[in-house]
N, C-alpha and C positions, 0 to 999 in steps of 0.2 A: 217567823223571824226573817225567812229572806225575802217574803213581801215586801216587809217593810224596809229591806234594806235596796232592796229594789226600787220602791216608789222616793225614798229617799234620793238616790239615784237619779232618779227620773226630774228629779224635784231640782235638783243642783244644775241639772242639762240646763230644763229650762231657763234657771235662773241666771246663768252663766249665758246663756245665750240674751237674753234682755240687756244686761252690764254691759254685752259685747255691743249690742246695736244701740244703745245710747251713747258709749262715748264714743263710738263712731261715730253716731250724728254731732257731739260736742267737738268733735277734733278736726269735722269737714266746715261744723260753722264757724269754728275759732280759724281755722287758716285758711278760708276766704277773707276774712280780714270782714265781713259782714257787722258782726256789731258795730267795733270800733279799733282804729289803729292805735293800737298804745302798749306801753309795757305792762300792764296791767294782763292785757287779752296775751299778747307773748308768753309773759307767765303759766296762763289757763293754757294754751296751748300745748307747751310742755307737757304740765301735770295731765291733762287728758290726751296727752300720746303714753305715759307714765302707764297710765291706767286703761287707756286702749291693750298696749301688748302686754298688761300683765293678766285682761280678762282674756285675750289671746291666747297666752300660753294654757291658762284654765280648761278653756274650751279644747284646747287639742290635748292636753293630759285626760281631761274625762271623753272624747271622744276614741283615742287612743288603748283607754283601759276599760273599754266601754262591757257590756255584761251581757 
């Protein structure tokens, strides 16, 4: 049982670390202004700063409570 709750564990790191470096990369190409200038990309901008620090906070609660 604490294998699994281990590898489980293990399994949320990684994953949480992926989310984190994607909408990093979404939030670096969206505020270069790269695709295109418009309120369209503004909007995306936000939502992926949104979801940038909320995989942020993820990543330092499971690093933080780490096992």
């Amino acid at each position: 049982m604490k294998k699994e709750f281990i590898k489980s564990h293990l399994k949320k790191k990684s994953q949480s670390k992926l989310a984190l470096s994607i909408s990093l990369f979404i939030v670096l190409l969206t505020s270069t202004g790269y695709i295109f200038n418009s309120k369209g990309i503004i909007f995306l901008f936000y939502i992926s700063c949104f979801a940038f620090f909320y995989n942020f906070v993820i990543q330092f609660l499971l690093e933080k409570f780490d096992i």
